[in-house]
C-alpha positions as CSV (number, residue, x, y, z in Angstrom):
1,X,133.8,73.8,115.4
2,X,134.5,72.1,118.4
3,X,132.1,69.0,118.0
4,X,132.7,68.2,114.4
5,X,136.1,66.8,115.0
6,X,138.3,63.8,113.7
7,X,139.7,62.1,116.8
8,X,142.8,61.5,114.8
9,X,142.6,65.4,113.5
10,X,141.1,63.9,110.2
11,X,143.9,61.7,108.9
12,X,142.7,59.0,106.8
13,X,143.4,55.9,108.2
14,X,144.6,53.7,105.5
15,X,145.1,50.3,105.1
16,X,147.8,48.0,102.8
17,X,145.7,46.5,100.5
18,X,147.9,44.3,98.4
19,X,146.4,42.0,96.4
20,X,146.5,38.2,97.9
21,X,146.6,35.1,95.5
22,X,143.2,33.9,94.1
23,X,142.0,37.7,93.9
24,X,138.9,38.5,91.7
25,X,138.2,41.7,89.9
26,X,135.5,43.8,92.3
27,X,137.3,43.2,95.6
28,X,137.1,45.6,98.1
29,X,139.9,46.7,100.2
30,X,139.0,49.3,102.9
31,X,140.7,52.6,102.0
32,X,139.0,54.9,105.0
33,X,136.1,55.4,107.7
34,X,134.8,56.9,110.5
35,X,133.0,55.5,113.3
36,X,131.6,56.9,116.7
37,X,134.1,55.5,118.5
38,X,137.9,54.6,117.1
39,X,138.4,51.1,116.4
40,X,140.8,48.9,114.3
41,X,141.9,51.6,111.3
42,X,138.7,53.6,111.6
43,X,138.9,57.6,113.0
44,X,136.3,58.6,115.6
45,X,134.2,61.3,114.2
46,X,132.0,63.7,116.6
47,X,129.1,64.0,117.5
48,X,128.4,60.5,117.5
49,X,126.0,59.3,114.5
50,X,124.5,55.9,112.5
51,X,124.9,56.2,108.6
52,X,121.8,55.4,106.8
53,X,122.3,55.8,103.3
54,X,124.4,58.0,100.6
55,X,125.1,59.3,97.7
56,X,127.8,60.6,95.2
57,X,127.7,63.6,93.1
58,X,128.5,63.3,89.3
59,X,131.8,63.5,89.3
60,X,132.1,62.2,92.5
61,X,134.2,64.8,94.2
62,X,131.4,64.9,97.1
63,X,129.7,62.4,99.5
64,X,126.5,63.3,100.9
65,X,125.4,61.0,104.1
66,X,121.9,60.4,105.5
67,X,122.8,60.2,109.5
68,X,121.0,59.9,112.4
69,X,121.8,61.4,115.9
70,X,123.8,59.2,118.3
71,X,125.0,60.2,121.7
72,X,123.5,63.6,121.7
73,X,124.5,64.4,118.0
74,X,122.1,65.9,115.1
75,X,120.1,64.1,112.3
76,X,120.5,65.3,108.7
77,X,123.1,65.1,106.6
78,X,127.3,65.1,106.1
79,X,129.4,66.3,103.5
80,X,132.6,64.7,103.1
81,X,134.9,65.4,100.2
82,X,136.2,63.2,97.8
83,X,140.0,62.3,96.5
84,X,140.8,61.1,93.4
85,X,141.9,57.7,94.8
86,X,138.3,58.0,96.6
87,X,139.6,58.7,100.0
88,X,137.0,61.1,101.6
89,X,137.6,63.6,104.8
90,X,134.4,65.6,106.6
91,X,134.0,68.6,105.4
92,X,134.7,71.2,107.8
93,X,132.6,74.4,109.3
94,X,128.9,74.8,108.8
95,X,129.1,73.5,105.4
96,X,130.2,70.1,106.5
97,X,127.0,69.4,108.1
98,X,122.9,69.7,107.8
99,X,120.7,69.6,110.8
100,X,117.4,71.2,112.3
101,X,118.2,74.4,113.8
102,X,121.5,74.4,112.7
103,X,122.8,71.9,115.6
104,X,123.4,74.8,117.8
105,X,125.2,76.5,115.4
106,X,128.0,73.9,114.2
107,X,125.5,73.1,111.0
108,X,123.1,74.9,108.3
109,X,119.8,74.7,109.1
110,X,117.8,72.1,107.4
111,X,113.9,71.1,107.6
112,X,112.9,67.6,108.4
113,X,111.0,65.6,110.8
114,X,113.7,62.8,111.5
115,X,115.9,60.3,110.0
116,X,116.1,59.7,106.2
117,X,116.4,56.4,104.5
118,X,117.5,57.7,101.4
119,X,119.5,60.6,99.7
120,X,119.4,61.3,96.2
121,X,121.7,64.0,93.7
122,X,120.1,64.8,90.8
123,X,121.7,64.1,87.7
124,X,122.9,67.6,87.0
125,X,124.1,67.9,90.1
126,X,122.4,71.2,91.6
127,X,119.9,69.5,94.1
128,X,119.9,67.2,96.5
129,X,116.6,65.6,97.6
130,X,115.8,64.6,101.5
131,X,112.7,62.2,102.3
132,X,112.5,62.1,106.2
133,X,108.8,60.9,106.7
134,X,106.7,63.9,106.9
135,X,108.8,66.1,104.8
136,X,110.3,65.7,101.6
137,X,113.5,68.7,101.4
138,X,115.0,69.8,98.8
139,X,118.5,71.7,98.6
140,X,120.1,73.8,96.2
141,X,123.7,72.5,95.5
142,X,126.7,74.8,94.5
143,X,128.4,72.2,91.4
144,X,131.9,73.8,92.4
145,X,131.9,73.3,96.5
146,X,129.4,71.2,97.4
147,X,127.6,73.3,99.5
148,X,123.9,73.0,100.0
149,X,121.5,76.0,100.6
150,X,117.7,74.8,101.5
151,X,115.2,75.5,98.4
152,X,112.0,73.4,99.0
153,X,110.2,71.9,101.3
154,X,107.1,69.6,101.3
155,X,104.6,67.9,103.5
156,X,103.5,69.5,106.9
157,X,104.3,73.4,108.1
158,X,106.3,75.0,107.6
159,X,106.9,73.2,104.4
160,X,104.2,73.6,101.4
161,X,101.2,71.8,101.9
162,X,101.5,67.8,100.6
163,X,99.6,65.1,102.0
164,X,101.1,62.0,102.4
165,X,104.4,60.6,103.5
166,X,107.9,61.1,102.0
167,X,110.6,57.6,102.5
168,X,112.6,57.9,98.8
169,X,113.3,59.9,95.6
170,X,114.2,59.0,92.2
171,X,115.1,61.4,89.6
172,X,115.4,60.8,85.8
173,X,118.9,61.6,83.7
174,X,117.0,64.5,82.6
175,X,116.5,65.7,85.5
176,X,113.0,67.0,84.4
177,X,111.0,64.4,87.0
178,X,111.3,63.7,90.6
179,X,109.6,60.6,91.7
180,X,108.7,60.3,95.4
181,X,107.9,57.0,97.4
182,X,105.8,57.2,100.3
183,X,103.7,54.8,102.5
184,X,101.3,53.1,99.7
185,X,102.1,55.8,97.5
186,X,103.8,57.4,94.4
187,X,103.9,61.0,93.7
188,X,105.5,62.7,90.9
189,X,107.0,66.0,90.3
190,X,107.8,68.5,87.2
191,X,111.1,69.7,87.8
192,X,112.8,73.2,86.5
193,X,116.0,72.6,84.9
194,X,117.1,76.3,85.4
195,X,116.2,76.9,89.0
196,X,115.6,73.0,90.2
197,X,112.4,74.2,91.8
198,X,109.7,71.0,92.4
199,X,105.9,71.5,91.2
200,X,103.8,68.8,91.8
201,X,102.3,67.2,88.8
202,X,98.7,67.2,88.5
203,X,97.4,65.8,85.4
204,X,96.3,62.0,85.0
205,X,99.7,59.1,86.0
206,X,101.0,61.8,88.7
207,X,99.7,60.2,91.9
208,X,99.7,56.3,92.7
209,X,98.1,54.8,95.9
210,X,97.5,51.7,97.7
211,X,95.0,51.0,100.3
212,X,95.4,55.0,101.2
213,X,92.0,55.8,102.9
214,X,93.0,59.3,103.5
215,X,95.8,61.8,103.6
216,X,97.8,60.6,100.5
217,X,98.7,62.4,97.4
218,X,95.8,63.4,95.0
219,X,94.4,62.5,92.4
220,X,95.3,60.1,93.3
221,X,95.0,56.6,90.7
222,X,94.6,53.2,92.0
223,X,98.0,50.9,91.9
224,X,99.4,47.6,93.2
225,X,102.5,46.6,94.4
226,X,103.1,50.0,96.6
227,X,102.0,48.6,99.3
228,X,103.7,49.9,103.0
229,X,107.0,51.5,101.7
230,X,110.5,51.5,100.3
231,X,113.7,52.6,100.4
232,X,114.9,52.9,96.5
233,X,112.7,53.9,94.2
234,X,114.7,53.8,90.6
235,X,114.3,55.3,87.1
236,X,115.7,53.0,84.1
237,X,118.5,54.9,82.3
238,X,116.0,54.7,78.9
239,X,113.6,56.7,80.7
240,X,110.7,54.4,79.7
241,X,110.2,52.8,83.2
242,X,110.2,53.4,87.3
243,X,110.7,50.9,89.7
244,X,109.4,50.6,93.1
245,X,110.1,48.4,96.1
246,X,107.8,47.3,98.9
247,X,108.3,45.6,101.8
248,X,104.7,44.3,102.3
249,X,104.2,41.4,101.5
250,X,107.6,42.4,99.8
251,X,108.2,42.7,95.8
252,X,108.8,45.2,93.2
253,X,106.3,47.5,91.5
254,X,106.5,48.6,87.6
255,X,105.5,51.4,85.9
256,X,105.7,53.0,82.3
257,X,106.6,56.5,82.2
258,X,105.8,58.7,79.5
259,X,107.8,61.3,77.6
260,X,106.4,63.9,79.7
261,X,107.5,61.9,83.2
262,X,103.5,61.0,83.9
263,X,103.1,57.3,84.7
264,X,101.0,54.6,83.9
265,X,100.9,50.5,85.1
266,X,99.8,47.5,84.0
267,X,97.6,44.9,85.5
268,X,99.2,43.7,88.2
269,X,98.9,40.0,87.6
270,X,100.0,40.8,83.4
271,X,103.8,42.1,84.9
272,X,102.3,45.6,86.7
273,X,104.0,44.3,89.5
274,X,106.0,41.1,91.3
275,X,105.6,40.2,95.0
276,X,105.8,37.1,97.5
277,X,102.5,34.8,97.3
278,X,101.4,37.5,94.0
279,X,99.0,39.6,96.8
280,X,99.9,43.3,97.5
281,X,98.7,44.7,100.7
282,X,95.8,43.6,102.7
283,X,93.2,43.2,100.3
284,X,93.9,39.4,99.5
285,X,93.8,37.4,96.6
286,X,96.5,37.5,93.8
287,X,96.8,41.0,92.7
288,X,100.6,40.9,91.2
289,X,102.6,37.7,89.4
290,X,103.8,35.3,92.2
291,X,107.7,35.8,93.1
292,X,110.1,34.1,95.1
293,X,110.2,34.4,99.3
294,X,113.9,36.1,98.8
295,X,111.5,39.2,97.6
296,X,110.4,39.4,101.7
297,X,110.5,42.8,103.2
298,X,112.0,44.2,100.2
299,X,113.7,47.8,101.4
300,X,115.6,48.3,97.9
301,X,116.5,48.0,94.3
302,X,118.7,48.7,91.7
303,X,118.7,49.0,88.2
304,X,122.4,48.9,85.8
305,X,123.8,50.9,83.3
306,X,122.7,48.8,80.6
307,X,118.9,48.7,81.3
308,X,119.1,45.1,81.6
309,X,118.7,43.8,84.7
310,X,116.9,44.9,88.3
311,X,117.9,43.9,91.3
312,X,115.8,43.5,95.0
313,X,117.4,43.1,97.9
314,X,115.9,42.8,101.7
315,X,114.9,40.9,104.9
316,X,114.2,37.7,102.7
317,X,117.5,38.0,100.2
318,X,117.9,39.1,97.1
319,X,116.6,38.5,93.6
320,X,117.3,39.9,90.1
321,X,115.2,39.9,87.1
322,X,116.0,40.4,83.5
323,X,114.2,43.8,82.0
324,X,112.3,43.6,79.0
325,X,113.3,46.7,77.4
326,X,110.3,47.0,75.4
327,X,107.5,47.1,78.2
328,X,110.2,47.7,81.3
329,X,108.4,43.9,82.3
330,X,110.7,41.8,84.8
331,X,111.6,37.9,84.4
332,X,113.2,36.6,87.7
333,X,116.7,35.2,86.5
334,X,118.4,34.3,89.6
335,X,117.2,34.3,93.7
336,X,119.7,34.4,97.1
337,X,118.5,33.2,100.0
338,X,120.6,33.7,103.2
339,X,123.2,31.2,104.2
340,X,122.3,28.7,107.0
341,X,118.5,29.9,107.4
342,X,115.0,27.9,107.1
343,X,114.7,25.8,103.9
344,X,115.8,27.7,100.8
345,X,113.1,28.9,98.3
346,X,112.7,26.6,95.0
347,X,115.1,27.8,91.8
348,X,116.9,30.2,94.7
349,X,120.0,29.1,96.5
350,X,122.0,30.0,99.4
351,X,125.3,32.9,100.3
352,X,126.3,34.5,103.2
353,X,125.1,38.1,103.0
354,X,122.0,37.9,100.6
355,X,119.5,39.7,103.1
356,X,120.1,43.3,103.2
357,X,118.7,47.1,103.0
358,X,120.6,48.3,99.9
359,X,122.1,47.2,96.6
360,X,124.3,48.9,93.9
361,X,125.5,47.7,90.7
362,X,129.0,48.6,89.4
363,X,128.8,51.1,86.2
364,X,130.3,47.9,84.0
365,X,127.0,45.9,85.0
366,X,129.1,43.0,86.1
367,X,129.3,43.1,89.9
368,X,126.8,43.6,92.4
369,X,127.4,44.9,96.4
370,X,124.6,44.2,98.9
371,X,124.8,46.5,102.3
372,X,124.1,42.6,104.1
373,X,122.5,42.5,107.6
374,X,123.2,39.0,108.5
375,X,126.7,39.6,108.0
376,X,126.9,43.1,109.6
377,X,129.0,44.5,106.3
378,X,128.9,44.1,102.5
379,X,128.5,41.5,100.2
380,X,129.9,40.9,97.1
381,X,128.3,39.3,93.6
382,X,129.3,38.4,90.3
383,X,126.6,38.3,88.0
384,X,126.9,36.4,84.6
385,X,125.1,38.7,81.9
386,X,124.5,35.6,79.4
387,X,122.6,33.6,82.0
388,X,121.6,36.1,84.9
389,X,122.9,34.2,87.7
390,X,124.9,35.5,90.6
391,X,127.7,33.7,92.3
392,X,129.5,35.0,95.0
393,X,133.2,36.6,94.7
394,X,135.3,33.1,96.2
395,X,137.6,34.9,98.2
396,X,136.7,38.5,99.4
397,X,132.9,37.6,99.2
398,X,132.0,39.3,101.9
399,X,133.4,41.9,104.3
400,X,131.7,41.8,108.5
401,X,132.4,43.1,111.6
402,X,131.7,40.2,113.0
403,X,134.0,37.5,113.6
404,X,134.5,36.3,109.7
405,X,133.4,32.4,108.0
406,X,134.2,32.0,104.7
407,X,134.3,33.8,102.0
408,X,133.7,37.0,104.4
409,X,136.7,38.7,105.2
410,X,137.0,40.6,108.9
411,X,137.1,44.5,108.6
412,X,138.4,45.5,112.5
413,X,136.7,48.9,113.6
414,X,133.6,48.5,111.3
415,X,130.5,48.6,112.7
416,X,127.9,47.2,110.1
417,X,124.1,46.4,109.9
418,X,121.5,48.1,108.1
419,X,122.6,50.9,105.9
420,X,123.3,51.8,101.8
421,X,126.1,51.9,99.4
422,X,127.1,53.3,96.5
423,X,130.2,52.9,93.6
424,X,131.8,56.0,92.3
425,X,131.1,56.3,88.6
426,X,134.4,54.8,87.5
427,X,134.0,51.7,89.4
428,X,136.9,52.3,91.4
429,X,135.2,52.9,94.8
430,X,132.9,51.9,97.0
431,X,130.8,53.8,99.8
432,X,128.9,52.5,102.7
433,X,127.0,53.9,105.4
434,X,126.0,51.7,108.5
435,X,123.8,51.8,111.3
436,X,123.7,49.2,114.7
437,X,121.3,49.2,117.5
438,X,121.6,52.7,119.2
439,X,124.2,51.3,121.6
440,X,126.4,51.1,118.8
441,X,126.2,54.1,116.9
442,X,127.1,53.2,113.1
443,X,129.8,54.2,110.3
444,X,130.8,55.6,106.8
445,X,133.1,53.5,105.5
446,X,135.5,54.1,101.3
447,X,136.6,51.1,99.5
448,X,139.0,50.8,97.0
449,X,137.5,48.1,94.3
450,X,140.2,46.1,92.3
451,X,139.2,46.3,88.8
452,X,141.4,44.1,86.4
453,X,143.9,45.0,84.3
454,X,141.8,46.0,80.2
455,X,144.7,45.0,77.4
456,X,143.5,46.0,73.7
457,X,142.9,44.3,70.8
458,X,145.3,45.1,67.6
459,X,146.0,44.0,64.5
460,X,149.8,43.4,63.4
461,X,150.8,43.6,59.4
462,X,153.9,41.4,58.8
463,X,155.8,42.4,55.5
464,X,158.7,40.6,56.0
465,X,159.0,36.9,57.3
466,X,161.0,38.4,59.9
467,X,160.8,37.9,63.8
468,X,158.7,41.6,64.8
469,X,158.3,43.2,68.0
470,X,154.6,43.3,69.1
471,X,153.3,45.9,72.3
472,X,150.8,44.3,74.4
473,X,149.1,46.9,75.7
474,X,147.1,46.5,79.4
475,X,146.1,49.2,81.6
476,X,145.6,48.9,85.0
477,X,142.6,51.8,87.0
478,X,144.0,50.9,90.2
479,X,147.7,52.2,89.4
480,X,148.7,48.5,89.9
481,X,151.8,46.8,88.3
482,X,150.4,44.7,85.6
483,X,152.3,41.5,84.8
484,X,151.3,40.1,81.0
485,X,150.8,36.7,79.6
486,X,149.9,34.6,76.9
487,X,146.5,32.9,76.9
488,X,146.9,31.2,73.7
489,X,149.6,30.7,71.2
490,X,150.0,31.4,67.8
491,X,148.9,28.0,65.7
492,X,151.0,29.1,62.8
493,X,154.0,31.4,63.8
494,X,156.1,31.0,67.3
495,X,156.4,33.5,70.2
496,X,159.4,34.6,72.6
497,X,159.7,35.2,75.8
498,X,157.5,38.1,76.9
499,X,159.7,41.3,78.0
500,X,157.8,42.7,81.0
501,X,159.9,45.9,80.8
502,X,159.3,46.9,77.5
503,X,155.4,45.5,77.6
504,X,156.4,43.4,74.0
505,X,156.4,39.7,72.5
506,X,158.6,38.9,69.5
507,X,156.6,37.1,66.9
508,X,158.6,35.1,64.3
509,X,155.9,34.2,61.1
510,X,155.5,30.5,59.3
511,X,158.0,30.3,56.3
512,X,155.4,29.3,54.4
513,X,152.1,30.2,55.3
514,X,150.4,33.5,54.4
515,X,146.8,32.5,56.2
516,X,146.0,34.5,59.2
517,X,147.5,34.0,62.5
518,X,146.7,35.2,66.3
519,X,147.2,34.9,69.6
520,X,145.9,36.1,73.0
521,X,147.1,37.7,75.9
522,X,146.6,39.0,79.0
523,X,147.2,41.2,82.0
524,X,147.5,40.6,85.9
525,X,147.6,42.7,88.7
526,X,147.0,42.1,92.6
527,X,146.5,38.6,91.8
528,X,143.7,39.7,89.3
529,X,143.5,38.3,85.7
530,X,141.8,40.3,83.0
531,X,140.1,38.9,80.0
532,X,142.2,38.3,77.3
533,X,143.2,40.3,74.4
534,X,143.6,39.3,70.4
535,X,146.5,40.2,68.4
536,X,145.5,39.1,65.1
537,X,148.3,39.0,62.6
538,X,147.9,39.6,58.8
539,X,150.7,38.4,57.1
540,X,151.4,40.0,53.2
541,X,154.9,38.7,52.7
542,X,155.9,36.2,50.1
543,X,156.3,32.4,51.3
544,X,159.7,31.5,51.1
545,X,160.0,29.2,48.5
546,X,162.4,26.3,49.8
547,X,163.8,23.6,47.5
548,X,166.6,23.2,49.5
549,X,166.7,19.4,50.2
550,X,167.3,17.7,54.0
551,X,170.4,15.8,54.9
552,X,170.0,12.5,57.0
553,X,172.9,11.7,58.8
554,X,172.8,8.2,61.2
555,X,174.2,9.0,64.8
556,X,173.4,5.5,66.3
557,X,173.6,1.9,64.4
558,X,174.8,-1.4,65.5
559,X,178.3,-2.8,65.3
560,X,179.4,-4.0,61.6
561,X,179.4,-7.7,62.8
562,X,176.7,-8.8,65.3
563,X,175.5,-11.9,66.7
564,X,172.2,-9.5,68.2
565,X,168.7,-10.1,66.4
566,X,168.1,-6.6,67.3
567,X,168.8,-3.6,65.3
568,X,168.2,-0.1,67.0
569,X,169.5,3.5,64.8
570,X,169.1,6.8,65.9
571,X,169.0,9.3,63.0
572,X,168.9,13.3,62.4
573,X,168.3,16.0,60.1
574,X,170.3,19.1,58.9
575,X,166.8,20.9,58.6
576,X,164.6,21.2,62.3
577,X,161.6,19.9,62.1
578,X,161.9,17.3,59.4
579,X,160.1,14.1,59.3
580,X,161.4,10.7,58.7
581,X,161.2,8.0,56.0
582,X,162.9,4.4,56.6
583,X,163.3,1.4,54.7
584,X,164.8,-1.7,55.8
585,X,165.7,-4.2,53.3
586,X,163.1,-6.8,54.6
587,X,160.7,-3.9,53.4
588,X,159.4,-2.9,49.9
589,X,158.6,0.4,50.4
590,X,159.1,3.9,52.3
591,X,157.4,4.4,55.8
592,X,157.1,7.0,58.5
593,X,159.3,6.8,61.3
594,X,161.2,8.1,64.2
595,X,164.3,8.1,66.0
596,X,165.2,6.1,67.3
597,X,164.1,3.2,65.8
598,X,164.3,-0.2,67.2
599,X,164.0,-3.8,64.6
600,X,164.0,-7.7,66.9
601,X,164.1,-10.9,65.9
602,X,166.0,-10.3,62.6
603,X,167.2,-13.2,60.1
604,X,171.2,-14.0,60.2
605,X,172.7,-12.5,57.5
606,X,173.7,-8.8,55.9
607,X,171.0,-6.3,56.6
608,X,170.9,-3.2,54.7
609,X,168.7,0.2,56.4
610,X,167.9,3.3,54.6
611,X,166.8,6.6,56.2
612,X,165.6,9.7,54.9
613,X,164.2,13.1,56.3
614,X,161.7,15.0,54.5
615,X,161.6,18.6,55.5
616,X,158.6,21.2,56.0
617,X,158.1,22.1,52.7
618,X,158.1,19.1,51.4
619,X,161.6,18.7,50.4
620,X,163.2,14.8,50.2
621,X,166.6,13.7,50.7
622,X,167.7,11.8,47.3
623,X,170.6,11.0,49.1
624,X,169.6,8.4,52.2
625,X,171.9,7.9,54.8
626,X,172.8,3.8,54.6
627,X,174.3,1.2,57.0
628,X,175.0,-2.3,56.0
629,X,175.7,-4.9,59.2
630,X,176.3,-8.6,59.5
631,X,174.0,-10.7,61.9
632,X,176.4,-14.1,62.3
């Protein structure tokens, strides 16, 4: 292949990506990319292109790149394979690359009418689904190598008859249903889980439109909220609900899918969908339940792991809404507008980076990435799971190829814009895929994300009230040194030092108490502090009994004969830890005190003190230490 060639003969460009103080978990430190032109620590890859969106197969071993044709190169789609420390090299030959007409022989052939804004895998991995417009391909994927064969094709010749339009798929974990998003509409398919052949579902809750006069799917069933189109469509991992987005006037549309994959929707305005103003299309008048402007031109959405929260992000920012997972209904929980624009929305507040044309939320539900246009990169989000509100990450908050204002961090060589992203299953990388104005081309870009050190919980039995060696136990994904430290002492027993070689803490139990004890600890690596761990210590060993009395020994009194009114002592213990008792002879009784201890304006005359320590288990000296001295 003489056009499908690294600049740099495919060596991975990498970059040092230690950790910097005041690291979060979820950074993103570039690992590799590829640009039309090389720049910074990006390779040049030919023929030139401008990445549109992507997607990972399960197992991640593949990347699979929506690209459009820059500087006389091909539109389709790139295969790039995967490392296990998620760098990714093209994939060489024909199978490396998808375009009509084979790209003059450098690529397989491939139907489609032009550039896709989304690429899906399904979740067995054997087919790979293509939406460009007119035509909605489908390709047969070989599990082992990647390789894609074309299968199906839908829409206008020579694909099988389809009315309607084709912009993005969503598949369930089954991988029984396809769902396809197309201007106004929503068309599902039966799929065959031997072959991964597509039939077109034709029974009642199989086709959706909006303000579709003619040429849509069919039967076709009235909706709202599927208005103009979108480039996510998403299936909860429950199965019970699909989720589209809509860029005009801009929301998210909900539906309730039923065991067979047919769909149904509510009353717009009762939760069947959410949208800027609450109208949906042209028709006027509130058809859906009022949301937030940050829902404006709406291109995407994601839904986590957990079923709990979905996520819209586009022209007018992003916004996330907690999921009922009853009725799949959506209550807005937090809104981004973007940093330094018109007056921010009410409840919503501003970051740099909140408008954008694709989301993704990491597998442990806790971070989200938005591919941000304002910012010409990727922006990154912590989202608090109690209260539903996103922050963003304080020092690596967003990543630009522009020239960088805080939290964004400068990325040389990338060229961003509008584009998607994806996280690798494990969390431990990050793809993007960006396009510019055609002057610029775009890029396909690998992150490494730093996820903090885990340390496990354990439970220690002490038999014996001797000092015993306790692992802490902290694993790092990233291959990172972990350094370990205590979050919180013991309240009963006493720690050592921590030995960072052997990963162990000595822990030396109470004499005397047999009531539970714990502590915490923790790990850090790259600057990044995980959440601490409990070691909870049972301890079944008899109390030492102690009956052993104190001895009180006075180290400090004044001079036999004095003419001072003031008396100071200083006084110890044979026993750590003791307490004091003193008792001057101007006093009746015992009474707590400490050395040293100072007495003024004392009465000429012989003075008598008494001092006593009283140890931890209660134990008195019957024996006080005594000075007598004469005030003249």
């Amino acid at each position: 292949m003489k056009r499908l060639s690294s600049a740099l003969g495919l060596a991975v460009a990498l970059l040092v990506i230690s950790g910097a103080a005041g690291a979060a978990d979820g950074d993103a430190y570039l690992k590799n990319c590829y640009t039309t032109a090389p720049a910074g620590s990006c390779v040049a890859l030919t023929p030139g292109f401008q990445g549109a969106d992507l997607a990972l197969s399960p197992g991640a071993r593949h990347l699979y790149t929506a690209v459009w044709g820059f500087g006389g190169g091909f539109t389709g789609l790139r295969l790039f394979d995967v490392g296990t420390k998620g760098a990714f090299t093209p994939r060489a030959g024909v199978e490396g690359c998808y375009a009509p007409g084979g790209a003059g022989g450098d690529c397989s052939p491939l139907i489609a009418d032009g550039g896709a804004y989304d690429v899906d895998v399904s979740a067995d991995g054997k087919s790979v689904y293509l939406p460009t417009g007119g035509k909605l391909t489908v390709l047969n994927r070989d599990t082992t190598s990647g390789a894609l064969t074309l299968a199906q094709c839908f829409g206008t010749p020579p694909c099988i008859p389809l009315p309607g339009s084709f912009v993005s798929t969503a598949g369930t974990l089954d991988s029984a249903n396809l769902y396809v998003r197309g201007v106004g509409q929503l068309t599902v398919f039966d799929r065959d889980v031997a072959t991964g052949s597509l039939t077109q579902k034709s029974d009642a809750g199989s086709c959706f439109t909006e303000e579709v006069a003619s040429g849509g799917c069919t039967p076709a069933t009235p909706a709202v909220g599927i208005a103009s189109s979108g480039y996510e469509t998403v299936v909860s991992v429950d199965g019970r609900n699909v989720y589209v987005s809509n860029q005009a006037p801009g929301g998210v549309a909900v539906f309730q899918r039923a065991a067979g994959g047919s769909l149904s929707q509510e009353l717009g305005t009762a939760g069947g969908c959410i949208t800027v103003g609450g109208t949906s299309g042209s028709a006027g008048g509130q058809e859906c339940v009022a949301g937030p402007q940050t829902l404006a031109g709406a291109t995407a959405l994601a839904i986590d792991r957990q079923g709990a929260f979905v996520v819209v992000t586009g022209a007018g920012g992003t916004t996330i809404f907690r999921r009922d997972r009853a009725n799949g209904r959506l209550t807005m929980t937090d809104c981004l507008d973007e940093l330094g624009g018109a007056a921010t929305p009410a409840d919503c507040h501003e970051v740099r980076g909140a408008a954008g044309t694709d989301v993704t939320v990491s597998p442990d539900g806790n971070s989200i990435v938005v591919s941000a246009t304002a910012v010409s990169g990727l922006s990154f989000l912590r989202l608090n799971r109690v209260t539903g509100k996103l922050t963003q990450l304080a020092t690596r908050g967003c990543l630009t190829a522009k020239a960088p204002a805080a939290p964004c961090v400068l990325i040389p060589g990338l060229l961003g814009g509008s584009g998607g992203v994806t996280i690798s299953p494990s969390g431990l990388s990050l793809f993007s895929a960006m396009r510019l104005p055609s002057a610029d081309g775009g890029s396909i870009a690998g992150f490494e994300r730093d996820v903090a050190p885990a340390c496990k919980n354990k439970t220690i039995t002490v038999r014996r009230r001797k000092p015993i060696a306790v692992p802490l136990t902290c694993t790092d994904a990233n291959g990172d040194q972990v350094m370990l430290e205590i979050a919180a002492p013991p309240a009963l027993g006493s720690l050592g030092v921590i030995n960072q070689a052997k990963d162990r803490v000595t822990y030396t139990p109470s004499p005397v108490s047999r009531r539970r004890d714990s502590f915490r600890y923790r790990g850090t690596a790259r600057g990044s502090a995980g959440v601490a761990a409990t070691v909870t210590i049972r301890v079944t060993a008899r109390a030492l009994v102690d009956r052993k009395a104190p001895n009180t020994r006075i180290i400090g009194a004044p001079s036999a004969t004095t003419s001072s009114r003031i008396a100071r002592f200083r006084f110890t213990s044979t026993e750590r830890g003791s307490q004091f008792q003193c008792k001057p002879d101007w006093k009746k009784g015992w009474s707590s005190c400490r050395s040293p201890t100072t007495y003024t304006q004392l009465r000429p005359g012989t003075h008598t003190f008494l001092v006593r320590a009283v140890d931890k288990a209660g134990n008195v000296d019957r024996t006080p230490a005594k000075n007598v001295w004469t005030i003249r």
